[in-house]
Legacy VTK file of the C-alpha trace (Angstrom):
# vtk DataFile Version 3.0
C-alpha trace
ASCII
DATASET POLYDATA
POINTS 246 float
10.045 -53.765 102.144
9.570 -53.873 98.740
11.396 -56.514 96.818
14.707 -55.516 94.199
12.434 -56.203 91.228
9.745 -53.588 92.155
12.481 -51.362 92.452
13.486 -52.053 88.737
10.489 -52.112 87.267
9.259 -49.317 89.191
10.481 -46.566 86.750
9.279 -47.831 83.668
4.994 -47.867 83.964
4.220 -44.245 84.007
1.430 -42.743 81.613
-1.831 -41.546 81.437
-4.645 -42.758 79.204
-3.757 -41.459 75.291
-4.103 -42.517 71.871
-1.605 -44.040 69.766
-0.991 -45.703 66.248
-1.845 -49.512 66.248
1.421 -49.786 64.378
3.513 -48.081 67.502
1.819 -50.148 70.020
3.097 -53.512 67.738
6.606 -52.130 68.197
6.706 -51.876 71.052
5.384 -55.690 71.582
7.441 -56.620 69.137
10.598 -55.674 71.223
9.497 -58.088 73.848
10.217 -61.398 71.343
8.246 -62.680 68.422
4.867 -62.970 68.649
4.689 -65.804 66.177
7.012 -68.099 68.110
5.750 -67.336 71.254
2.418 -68.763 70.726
4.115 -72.016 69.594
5.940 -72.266 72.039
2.708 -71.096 74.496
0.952 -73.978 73.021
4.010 -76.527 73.693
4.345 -75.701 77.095
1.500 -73.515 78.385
-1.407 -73.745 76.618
-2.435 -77.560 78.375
-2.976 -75.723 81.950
-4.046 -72.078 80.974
-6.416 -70.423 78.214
-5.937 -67.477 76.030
-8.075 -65.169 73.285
-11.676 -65.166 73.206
-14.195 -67.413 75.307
-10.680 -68.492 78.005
-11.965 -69.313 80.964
-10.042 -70.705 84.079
-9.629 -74.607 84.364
-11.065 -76.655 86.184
-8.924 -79.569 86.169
-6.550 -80.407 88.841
-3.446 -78.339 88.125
-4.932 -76.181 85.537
-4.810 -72.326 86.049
-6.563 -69.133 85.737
-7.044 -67.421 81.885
-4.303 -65.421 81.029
-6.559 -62.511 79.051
-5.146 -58.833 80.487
-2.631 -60.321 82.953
-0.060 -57.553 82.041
0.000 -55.193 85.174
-3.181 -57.101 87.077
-2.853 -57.605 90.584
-1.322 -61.262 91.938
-4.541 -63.468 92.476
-7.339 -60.972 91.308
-9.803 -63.401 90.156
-12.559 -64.251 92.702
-13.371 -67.096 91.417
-10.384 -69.007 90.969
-8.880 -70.530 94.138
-5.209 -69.861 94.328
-2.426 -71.739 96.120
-1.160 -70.005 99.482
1.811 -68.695 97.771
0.292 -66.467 95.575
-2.345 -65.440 98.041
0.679 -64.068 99.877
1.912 -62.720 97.122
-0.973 -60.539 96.547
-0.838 -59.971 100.454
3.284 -58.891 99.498
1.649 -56.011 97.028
3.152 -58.424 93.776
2.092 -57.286 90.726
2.160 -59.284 87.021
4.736 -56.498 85.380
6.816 -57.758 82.447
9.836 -58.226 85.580
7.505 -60.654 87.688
6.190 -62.353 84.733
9.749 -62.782 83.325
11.006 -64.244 86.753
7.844 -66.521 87.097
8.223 -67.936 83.787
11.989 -68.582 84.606
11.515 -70.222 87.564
7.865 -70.643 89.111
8.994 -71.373 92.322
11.618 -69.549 92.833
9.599 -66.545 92.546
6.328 -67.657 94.727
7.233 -70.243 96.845
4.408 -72.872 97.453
3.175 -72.097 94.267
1.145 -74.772 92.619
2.470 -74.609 89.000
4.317 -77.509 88.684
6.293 -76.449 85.820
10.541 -76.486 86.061
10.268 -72.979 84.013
12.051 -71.464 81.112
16.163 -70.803 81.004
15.930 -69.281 77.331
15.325 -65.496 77.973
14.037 -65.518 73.992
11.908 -68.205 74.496
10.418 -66.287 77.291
10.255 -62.867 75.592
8.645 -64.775 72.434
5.724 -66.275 75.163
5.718 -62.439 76.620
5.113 -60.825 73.487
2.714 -63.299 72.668
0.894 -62.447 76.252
0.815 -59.136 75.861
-0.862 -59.168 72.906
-4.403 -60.225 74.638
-3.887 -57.538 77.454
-5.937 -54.308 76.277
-4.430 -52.085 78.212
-1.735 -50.610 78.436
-0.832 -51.996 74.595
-1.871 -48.957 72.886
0.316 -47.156 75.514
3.859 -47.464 73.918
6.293 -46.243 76.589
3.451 -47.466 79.532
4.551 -50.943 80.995
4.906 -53.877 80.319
6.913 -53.202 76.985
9.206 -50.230 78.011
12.551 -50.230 77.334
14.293 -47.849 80.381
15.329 -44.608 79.231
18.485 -43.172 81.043
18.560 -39.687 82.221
20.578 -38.336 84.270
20.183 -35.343 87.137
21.914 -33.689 89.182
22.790 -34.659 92.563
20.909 -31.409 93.834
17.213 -32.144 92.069
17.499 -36.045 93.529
18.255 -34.561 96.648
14.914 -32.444 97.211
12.631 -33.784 99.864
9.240 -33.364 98.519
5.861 -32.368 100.691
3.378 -35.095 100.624
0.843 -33.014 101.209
1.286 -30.308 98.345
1.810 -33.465 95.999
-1.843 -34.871 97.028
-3.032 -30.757 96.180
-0.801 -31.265 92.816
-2.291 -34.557 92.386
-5.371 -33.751 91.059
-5.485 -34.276 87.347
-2.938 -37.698 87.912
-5.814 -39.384 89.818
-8.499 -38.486 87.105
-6.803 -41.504 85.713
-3.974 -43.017 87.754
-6.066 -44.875 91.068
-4.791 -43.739 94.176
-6.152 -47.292 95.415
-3.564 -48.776 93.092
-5.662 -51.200 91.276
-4.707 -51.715 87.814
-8.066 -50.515 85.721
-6.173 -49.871 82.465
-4.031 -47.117 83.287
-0.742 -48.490 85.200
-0.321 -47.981 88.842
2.175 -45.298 90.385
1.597 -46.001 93.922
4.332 -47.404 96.168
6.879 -46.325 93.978
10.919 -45.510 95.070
10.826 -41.521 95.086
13.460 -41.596 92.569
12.038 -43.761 90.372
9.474 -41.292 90.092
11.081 -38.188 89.617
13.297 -40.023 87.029
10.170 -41.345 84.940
9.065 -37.603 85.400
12.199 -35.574 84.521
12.621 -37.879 81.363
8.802 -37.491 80.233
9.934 -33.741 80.480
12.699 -33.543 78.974
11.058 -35.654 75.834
13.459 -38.738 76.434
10.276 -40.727 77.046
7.739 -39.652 73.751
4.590 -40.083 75.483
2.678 -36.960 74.844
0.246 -36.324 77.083
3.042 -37.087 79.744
5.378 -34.799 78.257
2.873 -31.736 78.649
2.258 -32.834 82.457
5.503 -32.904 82.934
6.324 -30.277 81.189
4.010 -27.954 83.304
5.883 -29.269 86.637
9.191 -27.336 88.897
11.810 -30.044 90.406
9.645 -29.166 93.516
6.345 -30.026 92.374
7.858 -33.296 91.274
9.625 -34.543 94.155
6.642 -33.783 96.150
4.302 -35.520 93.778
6.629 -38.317 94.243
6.583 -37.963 98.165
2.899 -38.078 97.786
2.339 -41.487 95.432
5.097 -43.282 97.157
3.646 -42.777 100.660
0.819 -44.394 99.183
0.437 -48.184 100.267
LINES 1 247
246 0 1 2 3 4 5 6 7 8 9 10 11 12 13 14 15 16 17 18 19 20 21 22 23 24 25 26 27 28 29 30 31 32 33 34 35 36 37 38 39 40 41 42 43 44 45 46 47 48 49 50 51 52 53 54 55 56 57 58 59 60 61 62 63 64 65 66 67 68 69 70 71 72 73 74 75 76 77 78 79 80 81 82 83 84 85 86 87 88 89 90 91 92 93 94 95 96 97 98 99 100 101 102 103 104 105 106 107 108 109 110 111 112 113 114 115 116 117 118 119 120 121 122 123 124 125 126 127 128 129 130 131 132 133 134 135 136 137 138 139 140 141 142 143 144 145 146 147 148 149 150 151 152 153 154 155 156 157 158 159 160 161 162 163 164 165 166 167 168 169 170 171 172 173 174 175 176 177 178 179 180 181 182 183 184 185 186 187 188 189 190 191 192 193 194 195 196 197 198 199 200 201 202 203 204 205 206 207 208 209 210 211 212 213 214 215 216 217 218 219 220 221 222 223 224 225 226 227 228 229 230 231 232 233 234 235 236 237 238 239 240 241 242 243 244 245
């Protein structure tokens, strides 16, 4: 079963690939904390164990962890060649993913989070201290930065529906037919390769992310005109269809 913070973070990483201004993309990382004082205070307390920015490269001291380029939305324990403690191998084994609610928790309390995790580090109580190192994260993951309303930096956008669209019980199998042009970049796999993944997800998480994309709450544009195109039907059974998958 998938874990209360999946659940809340599951609505807000929905987009396809698109353009956008440099300037929107900053933002939107700039709602996370202050870049600035995050990478003071990712120097103070991170940067002695994990690399950053151009030529990082995993440690190799006892204690020292992986690089930290692109970690927004990458799998738990993706790197090959970096041996990870058991408790973030079963992490990855749990489906855990680093979105801006598991990086948040992790940075609050290591273990807590992943048990038998080997980052001996007590953790962060200040939620601005931690936005400030999140912000300053982002900023070295490619993708989905220049995605404003794609996670990790997504603010939730209420909508609300009526009790009768919610209610619709969508065919899986028509939403893999309607599926076509959403795995042209979405992977049905669910490997993050840029574009953030949308399998797994709660079926109303979905149609929510959908229904606001189409009513223009969310501003993303190519969403909008998917969305757009899309009945109540088409959506819950596009949801039926990406939350079946594992």
């Amino acid at each position: 079963m998938r874990s209360r913070v999946s659940r809340i973070v599951g609505s807000a990483g929905l987009a396809l690939a698109a353009f956008c201004a440099p300037a929107a993309a900053e933002e939107h990382a700039a709602s996370i904390g202050d870049i600035e004082r995050g990478e003071r205070v990712f120097q103070q307390k991170c940067g002695s164990c994990h690399a950053i920015g151009d030529g990082a490269a995993h440690g190799t001291e006892p204690g020292t962890g992986p690089h930290l380029n692109n970690i927004f939305d990458r799998t738990i324990a993706q790197f090959d060649d970096f041996t990870y403690s058991e408790g973030i191998y079963r992490a990855r084994r749990d489906g855990m993913v680093w979105d801006l609610e598991h990086l948040d928790a992790y940075l609050t309390n290591p273990k807590l989070l992943v048990s038998g995790t080997n980052m001996d580090f007590r953790g962060m109580d200040d939620p601005v201290e931690r936005g400030d190192v999140l912000a300053y994260l982002r900023g070295f993951s490619s993708n989905p930065q220049d995605i404003p309303e794609a996670a990790p930096t997504a603010l939730k956008q209420d909508v609300e529906l009526d009790a009768d669209i919610l209610a619709i019980v969508g065919d899986p199998e028509y939403g893999e037919y309607l599926s076509t042009e959403c795995v042209t970049c979405h992977q049905t796999s669910g490997d993050y390769d840029g574009i953030p993944a949308i399998t797994g997800w709660y079926a109303e998480d979905f149609v929510l992310a959908m229904h606001a994309y189409k009513r223009k709450i969310r501003v993303h544009p190519v969403m909008q005109m998917m969305a757009g195109r899309l009945s109540d039907e088409e959506i819950a059974a596009l949801a039926a269809y990406f939350g079946a998958l594992e």
